[in-house]
C-alpha positions as CSV (number, residue, x, y, z in Angstrom):
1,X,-157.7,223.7,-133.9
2,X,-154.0,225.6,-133.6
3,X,-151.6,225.0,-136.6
4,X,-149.0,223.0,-135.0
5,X,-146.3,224.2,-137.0
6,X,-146.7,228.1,-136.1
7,X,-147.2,227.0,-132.7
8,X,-144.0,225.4,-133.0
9,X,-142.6,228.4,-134.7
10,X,-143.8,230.7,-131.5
11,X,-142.1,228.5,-128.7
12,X,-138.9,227.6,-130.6
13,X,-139.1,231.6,-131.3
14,X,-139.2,231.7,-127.1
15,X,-136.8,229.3,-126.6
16,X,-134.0,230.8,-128.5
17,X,-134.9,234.0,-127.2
18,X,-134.0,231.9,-123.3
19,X,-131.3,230.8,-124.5
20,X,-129.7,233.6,-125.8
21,X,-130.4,235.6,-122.4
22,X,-129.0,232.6,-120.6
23,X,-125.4,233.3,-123.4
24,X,-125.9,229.6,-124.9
25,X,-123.8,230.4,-128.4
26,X,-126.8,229.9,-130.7
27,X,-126.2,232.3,-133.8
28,X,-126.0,231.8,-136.2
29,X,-129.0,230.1,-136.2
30,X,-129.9,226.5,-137.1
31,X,-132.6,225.9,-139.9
32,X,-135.0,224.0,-138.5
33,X,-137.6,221.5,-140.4
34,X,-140.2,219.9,-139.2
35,X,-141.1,216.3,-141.1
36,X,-144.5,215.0,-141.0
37,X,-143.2,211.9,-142.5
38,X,-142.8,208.7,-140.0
39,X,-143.0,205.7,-141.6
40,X,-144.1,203.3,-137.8
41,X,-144.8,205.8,-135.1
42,X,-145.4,203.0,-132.7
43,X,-141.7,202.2,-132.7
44,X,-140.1,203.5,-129.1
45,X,-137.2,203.5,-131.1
46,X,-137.8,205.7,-134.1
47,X,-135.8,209.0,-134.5
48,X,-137.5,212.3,-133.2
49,X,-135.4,214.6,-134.1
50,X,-131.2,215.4,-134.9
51,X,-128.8,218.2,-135.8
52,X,-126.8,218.1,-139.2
53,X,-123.7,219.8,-138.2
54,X,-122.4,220.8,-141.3
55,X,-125.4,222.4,-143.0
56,X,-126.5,224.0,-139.1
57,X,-129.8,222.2,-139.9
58,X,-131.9,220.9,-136.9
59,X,-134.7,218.3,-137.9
60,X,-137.5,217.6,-135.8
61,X,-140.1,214.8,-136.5
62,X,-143.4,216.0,-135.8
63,X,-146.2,213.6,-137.2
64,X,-148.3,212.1,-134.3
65,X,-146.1,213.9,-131.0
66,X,-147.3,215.9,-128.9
67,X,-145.6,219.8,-129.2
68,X,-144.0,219.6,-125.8
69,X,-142.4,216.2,-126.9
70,X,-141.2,217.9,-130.0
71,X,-140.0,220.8,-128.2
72,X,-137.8,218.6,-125.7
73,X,-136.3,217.3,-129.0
74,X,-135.7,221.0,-130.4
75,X,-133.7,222.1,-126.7
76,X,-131.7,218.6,-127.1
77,X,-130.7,219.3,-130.7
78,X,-129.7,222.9,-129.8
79,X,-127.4,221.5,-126.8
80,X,-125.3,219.7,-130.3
81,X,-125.4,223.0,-132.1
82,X,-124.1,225.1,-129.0
C-alpha cells in the first residue's frame, strides 16, 4: 500500500514543476497541508480544499478522496495563489 501523503508530495512536486515551465507566478511557494479530518464525507457539499491568501497556505482535504480528486483541488487552489 503507497503512503498517500508522499505520493501527494511527488505529483504536487510535478505539478509545480509544470507550472513553472508553463511561467504561472507560483514562488514563492504556498504551504500546503493535507487534513485527514472530515467530519460527513458523504456530504456533496463539504469543502475539499482552499487557499488562505494571507499566510500563502493551500489546504487540501484528503481523508476518503481519491489522489487525483485531491490533486484537481491542489491545481484549483494554485489558480487563487497565481
Amino acid at each position: 500500500m503507497i503512503n498517500k501523503k508522499r505520493y501527494l508530495k511527488f505529483w504536487i512536486s510535478r505539478i509545480l514543476q509544470h507550472m513553472r515551465k508553463k511561467n504561472f507566478q507560483v514562488d514563492p511557494l504556498p504551504t500546503v497541508k493535507f487534513i485527514d479530518d472530515v467530519n460527513d464525507p458523504d456530504n456533496l457539499f463539504i469543502s475539499t480544499g482552499n487557499y488562505d491568501s494571507k499566510t500563502r497556505t493551500v489546504n487540501l482535504y484528503i481523508d476518503s478522496r481519491h489522489v487525483k480528486d485531491i490533486l484537481r483541488s491542489f491545481c484549483h487552489e494554485m489558480v487563487h495563489h497565481h
